[in-house]
N, C-alpha and C positions, 0 to 999 in steps of 0.2 A: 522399501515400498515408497514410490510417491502418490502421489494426490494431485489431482490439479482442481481449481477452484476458480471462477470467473465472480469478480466482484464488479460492483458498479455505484460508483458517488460521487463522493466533492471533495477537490482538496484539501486540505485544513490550513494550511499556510503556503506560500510560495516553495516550489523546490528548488533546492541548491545543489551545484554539481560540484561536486568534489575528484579529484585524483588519487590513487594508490599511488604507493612510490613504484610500483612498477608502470605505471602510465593509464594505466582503467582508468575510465570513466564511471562516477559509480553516482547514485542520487538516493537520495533514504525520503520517504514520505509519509504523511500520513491520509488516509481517506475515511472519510465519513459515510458509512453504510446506513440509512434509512431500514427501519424492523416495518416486517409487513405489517405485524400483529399491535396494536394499539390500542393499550387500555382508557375509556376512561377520557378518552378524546386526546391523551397525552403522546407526542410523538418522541418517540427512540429512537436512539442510533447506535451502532456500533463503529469504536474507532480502529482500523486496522494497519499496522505497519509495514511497507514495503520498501521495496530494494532493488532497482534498476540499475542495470550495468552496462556498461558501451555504448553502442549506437544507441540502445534506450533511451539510457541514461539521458544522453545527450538531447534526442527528442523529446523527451519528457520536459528537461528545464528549457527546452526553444518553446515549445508551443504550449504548456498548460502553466497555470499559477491560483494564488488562491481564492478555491468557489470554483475552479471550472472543474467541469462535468469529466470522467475517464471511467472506463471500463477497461480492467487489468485481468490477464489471462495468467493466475498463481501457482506455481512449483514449489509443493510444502512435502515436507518428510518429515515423519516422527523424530524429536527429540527424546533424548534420555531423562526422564524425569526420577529427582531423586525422592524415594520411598519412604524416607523421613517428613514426612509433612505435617 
């Protein structure tokens, strides 16, 4: 099963491109998600981690850096979580 998930916030730090040894282009980030709900006049966020590949990749580290604004369109699938907790 997948999921898909549209987030939208701010980058937390510049992103950096990196290579696979097979030639990918790969970029790992992170983005700060704004909570609607706000107690108390206090503002929240959720920090979420992503993962662009390729051509993404690539546009992601030409055109955005940190503080600018993205809206990512997410491919998530359940992990196996171990029972022992």
């Amino acid at each position: 099963m997948i999921n898909n998930v549209v987030i939208m916030g701010r980058l937390t730090k510049d992103p950096e491109l990196k290579t696979t040894q097979s030639g990918l282009s790969v970029v790992s980030f992170t983005v700060a998600v704004d909570r609607n709900c706000q107690k108390d006049g206090e503002r929240r966020a959720d920090f979420l981690n992503v993962v662009a590949w390729r051509q993404t990749a690539e546009f992601v580290e030409k055109y955005f850096a940190k503080g600018s604004m993205i809206a990512c369109l997410l491919y998530t699938s359940p992990s196996p979580r171990d029972p022992k907790t």
